[in-house]
GUDRENRO-82581 format. One line per 8 residues: their letters; for each residue x negated, y negated, z of C-alpha. Coordinates in pm, 1 decimal. Each point is the difference from the previous one (the first is absolute). Layout:
BEGIN
a) X,Y,Z  ...;
//
This chain:
BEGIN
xxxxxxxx) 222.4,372.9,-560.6  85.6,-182.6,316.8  78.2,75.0,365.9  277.8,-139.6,172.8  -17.7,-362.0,37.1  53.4,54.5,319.6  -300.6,160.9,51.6  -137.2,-65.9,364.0;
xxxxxxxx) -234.0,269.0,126.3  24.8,6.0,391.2  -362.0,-164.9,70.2  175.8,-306.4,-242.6  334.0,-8.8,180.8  -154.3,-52.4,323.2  -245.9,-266.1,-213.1  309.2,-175.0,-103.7;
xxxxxxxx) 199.0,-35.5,381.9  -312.8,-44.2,159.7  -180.4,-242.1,-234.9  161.0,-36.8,-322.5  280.2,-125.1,103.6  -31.4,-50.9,394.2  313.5,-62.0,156.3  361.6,-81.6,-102.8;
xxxxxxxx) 288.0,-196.1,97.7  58.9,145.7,404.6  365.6,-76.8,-71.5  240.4,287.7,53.6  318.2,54.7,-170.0  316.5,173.6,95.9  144.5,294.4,-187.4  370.6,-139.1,-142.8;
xxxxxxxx) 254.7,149.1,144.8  -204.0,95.0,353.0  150.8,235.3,257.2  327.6,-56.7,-94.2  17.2,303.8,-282.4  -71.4,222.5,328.7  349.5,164.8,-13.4  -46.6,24.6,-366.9;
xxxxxxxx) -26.0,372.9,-158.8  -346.0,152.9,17.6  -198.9,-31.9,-340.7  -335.6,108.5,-99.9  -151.4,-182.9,-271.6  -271.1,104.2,-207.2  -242.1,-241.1,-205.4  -293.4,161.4,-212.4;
xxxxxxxx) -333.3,-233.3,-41.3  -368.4,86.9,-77.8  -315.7,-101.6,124.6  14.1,-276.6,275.9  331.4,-216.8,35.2  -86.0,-65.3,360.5  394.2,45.0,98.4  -60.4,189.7,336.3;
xxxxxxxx) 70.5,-227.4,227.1  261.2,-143.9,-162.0  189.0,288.8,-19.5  7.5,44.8,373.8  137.3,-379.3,20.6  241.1,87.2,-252.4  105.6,307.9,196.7  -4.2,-182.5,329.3;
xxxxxxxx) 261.7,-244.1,-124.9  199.8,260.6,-164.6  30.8,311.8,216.1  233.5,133.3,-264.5  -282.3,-3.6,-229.9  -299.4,248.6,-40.2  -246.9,-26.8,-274.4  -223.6,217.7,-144.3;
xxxxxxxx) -259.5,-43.9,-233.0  -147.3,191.7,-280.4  -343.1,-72.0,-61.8  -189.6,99.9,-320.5  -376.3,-61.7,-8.5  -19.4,-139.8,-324.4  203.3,-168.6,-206.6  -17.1,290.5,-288.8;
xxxxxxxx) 163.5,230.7,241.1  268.2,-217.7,85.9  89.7,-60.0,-284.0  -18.7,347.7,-148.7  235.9,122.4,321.9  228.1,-323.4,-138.6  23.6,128.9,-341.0  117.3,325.8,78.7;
xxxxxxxx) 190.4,-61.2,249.1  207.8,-256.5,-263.0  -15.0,289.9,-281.7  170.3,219.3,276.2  266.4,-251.0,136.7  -127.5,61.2,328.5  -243.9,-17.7,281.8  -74.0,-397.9,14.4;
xxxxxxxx) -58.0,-164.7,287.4  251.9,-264.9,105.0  -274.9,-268.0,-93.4  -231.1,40.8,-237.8  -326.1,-224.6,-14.0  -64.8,-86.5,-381.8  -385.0,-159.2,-113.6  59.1,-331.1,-180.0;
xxxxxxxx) -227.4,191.1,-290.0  272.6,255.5,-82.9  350.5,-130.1,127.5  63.5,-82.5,-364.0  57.3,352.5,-55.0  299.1,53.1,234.6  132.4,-351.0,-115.2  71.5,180.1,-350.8;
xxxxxxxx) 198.6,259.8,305.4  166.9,-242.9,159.7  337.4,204.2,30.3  -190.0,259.3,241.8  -91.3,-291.3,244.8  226.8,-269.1,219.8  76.1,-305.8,-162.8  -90.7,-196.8,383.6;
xxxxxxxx) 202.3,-304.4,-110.9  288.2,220.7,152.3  -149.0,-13.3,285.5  -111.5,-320.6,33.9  -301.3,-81.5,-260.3  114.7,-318.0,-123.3  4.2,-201.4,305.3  -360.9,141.0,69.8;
xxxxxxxx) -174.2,-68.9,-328.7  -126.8,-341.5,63.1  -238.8,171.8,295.5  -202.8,106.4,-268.2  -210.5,-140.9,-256.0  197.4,11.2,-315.7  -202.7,181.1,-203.3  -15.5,305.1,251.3;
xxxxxxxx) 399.7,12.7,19.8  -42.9,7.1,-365.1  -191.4,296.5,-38.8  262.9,179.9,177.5  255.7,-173.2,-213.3  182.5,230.8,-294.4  99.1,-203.0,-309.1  354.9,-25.7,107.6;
xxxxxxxx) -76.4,-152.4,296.4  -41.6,320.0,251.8  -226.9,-12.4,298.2  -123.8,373.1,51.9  -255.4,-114.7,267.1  -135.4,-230.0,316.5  -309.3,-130.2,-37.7  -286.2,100.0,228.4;
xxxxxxxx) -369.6,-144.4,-68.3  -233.1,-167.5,-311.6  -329.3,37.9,-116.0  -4.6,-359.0,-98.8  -318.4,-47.8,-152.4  -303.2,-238.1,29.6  -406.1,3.8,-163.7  -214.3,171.4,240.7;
xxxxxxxx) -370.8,-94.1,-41.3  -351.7,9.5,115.5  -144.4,-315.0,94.1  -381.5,78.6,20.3  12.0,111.0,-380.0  187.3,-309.1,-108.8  -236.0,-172.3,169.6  -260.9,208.4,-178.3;
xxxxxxxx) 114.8,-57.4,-329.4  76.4,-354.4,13.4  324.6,-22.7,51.8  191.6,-181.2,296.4  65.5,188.0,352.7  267.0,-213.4,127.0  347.9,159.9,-26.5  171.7,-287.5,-147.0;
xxxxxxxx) -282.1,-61.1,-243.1  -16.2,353.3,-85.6  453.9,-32.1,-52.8  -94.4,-245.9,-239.5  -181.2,217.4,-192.5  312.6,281.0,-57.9  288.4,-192.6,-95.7  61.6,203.6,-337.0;
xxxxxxxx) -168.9,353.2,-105.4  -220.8,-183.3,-262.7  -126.8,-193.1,228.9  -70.3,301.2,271.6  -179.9,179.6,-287.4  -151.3,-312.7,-128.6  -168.7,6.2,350.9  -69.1,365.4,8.9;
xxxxxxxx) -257.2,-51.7,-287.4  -189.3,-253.5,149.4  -33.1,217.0,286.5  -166.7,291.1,-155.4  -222.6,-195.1,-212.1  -132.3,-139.6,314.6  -18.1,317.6,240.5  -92.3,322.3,-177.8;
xxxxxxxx) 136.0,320.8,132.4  309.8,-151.8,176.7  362.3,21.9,-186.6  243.6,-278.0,39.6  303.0,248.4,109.0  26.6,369.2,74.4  183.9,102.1,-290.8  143.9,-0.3,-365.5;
xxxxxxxx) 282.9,183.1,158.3  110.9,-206.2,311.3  -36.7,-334.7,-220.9  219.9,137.5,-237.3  263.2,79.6,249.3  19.2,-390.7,151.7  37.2,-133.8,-344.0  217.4,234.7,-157.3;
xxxxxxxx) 268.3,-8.8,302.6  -0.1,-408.0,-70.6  173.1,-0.7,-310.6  391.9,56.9,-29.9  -17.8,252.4,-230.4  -273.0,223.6,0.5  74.0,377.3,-137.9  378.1,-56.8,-32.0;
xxxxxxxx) 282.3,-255.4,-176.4  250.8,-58.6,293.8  218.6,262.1,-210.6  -304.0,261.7,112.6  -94.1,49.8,-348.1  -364.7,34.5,-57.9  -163.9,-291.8,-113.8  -364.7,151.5,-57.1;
xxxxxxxx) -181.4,-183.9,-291.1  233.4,-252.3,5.0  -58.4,-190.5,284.5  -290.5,-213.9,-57.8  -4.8,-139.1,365.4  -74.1,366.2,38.9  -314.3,36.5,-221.5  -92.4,-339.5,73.5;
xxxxxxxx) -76.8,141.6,358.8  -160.0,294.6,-111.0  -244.7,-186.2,-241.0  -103.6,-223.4,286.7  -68.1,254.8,230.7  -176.3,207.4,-268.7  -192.0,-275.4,-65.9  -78.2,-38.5,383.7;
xxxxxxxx) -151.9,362.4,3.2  -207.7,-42.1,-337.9  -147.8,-321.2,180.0  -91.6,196.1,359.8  264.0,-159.8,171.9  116.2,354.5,186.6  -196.6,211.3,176.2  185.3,310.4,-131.2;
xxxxxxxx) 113.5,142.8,375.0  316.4,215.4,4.0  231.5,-190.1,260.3  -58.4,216.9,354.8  -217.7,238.3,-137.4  -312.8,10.4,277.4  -263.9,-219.1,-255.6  299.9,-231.8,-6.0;
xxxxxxxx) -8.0,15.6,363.9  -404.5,9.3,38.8  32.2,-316.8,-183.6  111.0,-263.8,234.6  -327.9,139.1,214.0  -197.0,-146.2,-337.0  -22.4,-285.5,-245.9  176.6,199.3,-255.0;
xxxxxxxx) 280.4,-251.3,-84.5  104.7,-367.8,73.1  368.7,-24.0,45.9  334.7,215.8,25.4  332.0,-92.3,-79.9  96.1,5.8,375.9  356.9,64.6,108.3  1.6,-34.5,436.5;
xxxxxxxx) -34.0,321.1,68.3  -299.5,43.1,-224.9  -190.6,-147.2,316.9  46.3,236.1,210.0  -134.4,242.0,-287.2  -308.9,-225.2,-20.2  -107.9,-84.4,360.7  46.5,425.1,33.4;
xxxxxxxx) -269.0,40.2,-286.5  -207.5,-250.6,45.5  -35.5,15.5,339.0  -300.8,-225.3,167.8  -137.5,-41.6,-322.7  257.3,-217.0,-118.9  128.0,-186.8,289.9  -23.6,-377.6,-141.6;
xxxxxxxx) -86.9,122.3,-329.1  294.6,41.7,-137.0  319.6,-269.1,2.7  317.2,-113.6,-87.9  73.6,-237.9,-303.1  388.8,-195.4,25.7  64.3,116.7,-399.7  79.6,244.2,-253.7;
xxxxxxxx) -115.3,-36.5,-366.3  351.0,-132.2,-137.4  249.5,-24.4,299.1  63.1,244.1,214.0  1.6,379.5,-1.1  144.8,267.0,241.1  -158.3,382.5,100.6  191.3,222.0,214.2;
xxxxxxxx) 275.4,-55.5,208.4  327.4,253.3,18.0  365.3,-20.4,76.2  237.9,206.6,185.4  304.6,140.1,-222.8  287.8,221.2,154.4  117.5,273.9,-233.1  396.6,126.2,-65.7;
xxxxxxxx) -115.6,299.5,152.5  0.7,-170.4,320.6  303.3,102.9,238.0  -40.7,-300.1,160.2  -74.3,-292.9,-208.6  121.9,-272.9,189.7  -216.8,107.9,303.5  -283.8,50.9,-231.2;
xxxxxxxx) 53.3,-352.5,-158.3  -3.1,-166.1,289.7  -338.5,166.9,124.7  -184.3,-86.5,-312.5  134.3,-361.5,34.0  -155.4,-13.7,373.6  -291.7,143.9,-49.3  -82.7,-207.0,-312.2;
xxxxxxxx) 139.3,-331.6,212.5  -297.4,-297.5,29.4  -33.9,85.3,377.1  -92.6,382.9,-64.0  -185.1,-138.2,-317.7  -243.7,-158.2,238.4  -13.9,283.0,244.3  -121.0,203.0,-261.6;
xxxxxxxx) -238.7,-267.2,-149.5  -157.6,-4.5,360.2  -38.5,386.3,58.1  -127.0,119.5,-349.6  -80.3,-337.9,-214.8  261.3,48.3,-225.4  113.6,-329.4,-169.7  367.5,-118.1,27.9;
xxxxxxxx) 214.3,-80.7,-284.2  249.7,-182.5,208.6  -3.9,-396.0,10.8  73.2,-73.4,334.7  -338.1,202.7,103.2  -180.3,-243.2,-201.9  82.5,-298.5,249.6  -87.2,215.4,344.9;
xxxxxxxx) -375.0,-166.6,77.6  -133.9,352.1,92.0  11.9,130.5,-346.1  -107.1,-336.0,-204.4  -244.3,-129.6,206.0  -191.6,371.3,8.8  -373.1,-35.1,-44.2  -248.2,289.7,-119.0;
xxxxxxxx) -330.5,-5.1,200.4  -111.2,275.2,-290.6  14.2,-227.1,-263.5  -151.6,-319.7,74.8  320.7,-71.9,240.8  196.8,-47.3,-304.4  386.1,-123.1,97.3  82.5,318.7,-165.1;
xxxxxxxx) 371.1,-62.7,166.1  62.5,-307.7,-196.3  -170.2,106.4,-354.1  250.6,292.7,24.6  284.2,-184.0,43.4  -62.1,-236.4,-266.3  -126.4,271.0,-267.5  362.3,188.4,117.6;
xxxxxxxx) 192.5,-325.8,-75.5  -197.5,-33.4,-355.8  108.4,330.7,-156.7  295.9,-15.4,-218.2  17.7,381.5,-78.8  321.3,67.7,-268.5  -214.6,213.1,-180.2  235.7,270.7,-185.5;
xxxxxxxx) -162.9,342.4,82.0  190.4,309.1,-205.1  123.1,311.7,107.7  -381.4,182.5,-37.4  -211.3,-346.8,46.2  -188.4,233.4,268.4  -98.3,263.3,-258.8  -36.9,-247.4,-283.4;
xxxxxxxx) -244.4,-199.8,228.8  -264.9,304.5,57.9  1.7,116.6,-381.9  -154.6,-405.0,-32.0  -208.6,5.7,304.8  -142.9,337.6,-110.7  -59.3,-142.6,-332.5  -159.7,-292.6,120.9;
xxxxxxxx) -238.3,198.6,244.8  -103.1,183.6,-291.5  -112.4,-359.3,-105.4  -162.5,-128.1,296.8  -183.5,314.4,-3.0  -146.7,-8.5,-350.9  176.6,302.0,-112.0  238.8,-101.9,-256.3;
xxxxxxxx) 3.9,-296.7,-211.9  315.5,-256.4,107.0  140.1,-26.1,-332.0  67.0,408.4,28.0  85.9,26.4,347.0  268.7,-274.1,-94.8  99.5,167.3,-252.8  27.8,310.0,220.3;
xxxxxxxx) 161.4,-100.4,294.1  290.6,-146.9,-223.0  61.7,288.3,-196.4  -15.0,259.2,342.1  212.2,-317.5,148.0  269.3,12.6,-258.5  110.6,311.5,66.4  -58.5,10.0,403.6;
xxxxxxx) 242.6,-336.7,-4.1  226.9,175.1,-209.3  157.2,219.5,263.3  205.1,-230.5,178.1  83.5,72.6,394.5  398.9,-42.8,80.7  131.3,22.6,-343.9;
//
């Protein structure tokens, strides 16, 4: 149901190094090793990514240090065809690049494969862990302590909102008031109600859909026990979530827009909705839609309804098809390093998930003219630090996840009642989650 959460359309990339996020850390860093693998043997590396990673120019820094080294990238337009060319290229035992780029959304498929990729403690993983926030070392993490990946960027996310229809309906403008207001989900759609009693024709969030998705990936267990067997009706946290949301659409709260659909994207030009669950890349998306007619309409709130909450991100895995893993290894760790971190945050917006980053002045002191010159740099470091993600996602979570979203559509839409599409998605659930990957 979803594009990549990396989605950055060019007209938004440029939005997010030009504005977004204006300018990063100026700091340079030195590839390890340097010049003196010159009289090393010649290797060409390979490392397969989709849509924008923004590694260009540090592959020619890499290379300059290393003149042993070559690298060549793979680049898939979407993440669907990357990972369709991954699959197969598993199923046939060969053809992967020496580094494969993984989406934080579906790495929990290849963790139930984690004998077809590097276990990088070998090479060094355990003495770099505590670069990253936990939680994102943890979502590379197998049960028996494996790391199959380096951790690139976050989506940490934030409330994005529109200030003239608060003010419209009543309700505070100020982005610490309006933080206030968001501390649980209850309370988020407590608000939401009193907002469309008081202005008619506006929705309090986009949709049934993309609610669903930031409360469902807050609880622990969500689709699967941490043995990956299907939990379905018997996770009330589960339904709990469902019936609230239901409840939201019943009440108006969404304004029933299929995430990137073009009325999804026609809507930021209108007063179709009131806030977005907002991860930082989201703003790029925004200020690209909205254009002049939202510039200081729209801004930033320092919350998420019940902690914190992450969309997007990726890693960087090396497979045992690799001839040269240790080469490989040692490129993901470098590129993934705080320094190139911030590099990357300052050419394409993309947030860092690396802790030392978080102290450089250039990334947490960033303003955003856009949106009321919110300290956008700040609220994204402190809504990164707030997630605690150990959420248990089974071997088809992905799969799973769009039989409910699809069910729940059919809800926000009016076409099926939510006690059957419940019923539904569980029993077409039971036997998708049934088929276990890697066993």
């Amino acid at each position: 149901m979803r594009p990549s959460a990396r989605y950055r359309p060019v007209a938004g990339v440029l939005a997010c190094a030009a504005i977004l996020f204006a300018a990063a850390c100026g700091g340079g860093s030195t590839p390890e090793s340097g010049a003196a693998e010159a009289d090393g043997p010649k290797v060409e590396l390979t490392i397969a990514t989709f849509n924008e990673f923004g590694y260009a120019d540090l592959y020619a820094e890499y290379e300059a240090a290393h003149p042993n080294i070559s690298i060549v990238e793979r680049h898939a337009k979407t993440v669907d065809d990357h990972v369709k060319n991954l699959d197969a290229n598993l199923t046939r035992g060969t053809g992967l690049a020496d580094i494969e780029a993984m989406e934080v959304s579906w790495i929990y498929k290849y963790l139930a494969k984690d004998d077809k990729f590097v276990d990088l403690r070998k090479y060094g993983a355990d003495d770099l862990r505590d670069r990253w926030l936990d939680w994102k070392v943890a979502g590379a993490t197998t049960p028996d302590g494996k790391i199959i990946g380096y951790g690139t960027d976050i989506g940490p996310e934030a409330i994005c909102y529109r200030r003239d229809l608060f003010a419209k309906a009543g309700l505070p403008t100020d982005r610490a008031k309006v933080a206030e207001l968001f501390q649980d989900w209850p309370s988020y759609f407590a608000a939401g109600r009193k907002f469309v009693q008081r202005v008619p024709g506006s929705a309090w969030y986009d949709s049934a859909v993309l609610t669903w998705e930031a409360m469902r990936n807050q609880l622990i267990q969500a689709y699967y026990s941490n043995q990956d067997r299907f939990l379905g009706d018997e996770n009330p946290l589960l339904k709990t979530t469902w019936n609230q949301v239901v409840a939201g659409s019943k009440d108006g709260l969404s304004a029933r827009l299929p995430a990137w659909s073009d009325a999804w994207n026609a809507a930021f030009r209108s007063d179709k909705f009131a806030t977005i669950a907002c991860p930082g890349w989201l703003l790029g998306v925004i200020q690209d839609n909205a254009g002049a007619y939202g510039k200081g309409k729209w801004d930033v709130a320092d919350v998420f309804p019940g902690g914190g909450g992450n969309w997007g991100g990726s890693y960087l895995t090396v497979p045992v098809q690799s001839p040269h893993p240790e080469e490989a290894a040692k490129l993901a760790a470098w590129l993934t390093a705080p320094e190139q971190q911030v590099k990357v945050f300052k050419k394409i917006g993309s947030f860092p998930s690396t802790l030392d980053a978080y102290n450089d002045p250039q990334v947490k002191s960033q303003v955003n003219a856009y949106f009321n010159n919110a300290p956008v740099g700040q609220i994204f470091v402190n809504r990164a630090r707030n997630v605690i993600l150990k959420q248990h996602k089974g071997p088809r979570d992905g799969e799973v996840n769009q039989i409910f979203s699809a069910a729940l559509s059919r809800v926000d839409d009016r076409k099926q009642p939510a006690d059957a599409a419940w019923k539904q998605a569980v029993a077409q659930a039971e036997k998708v989650a049934d088929t276990r990957v890697g066993n």
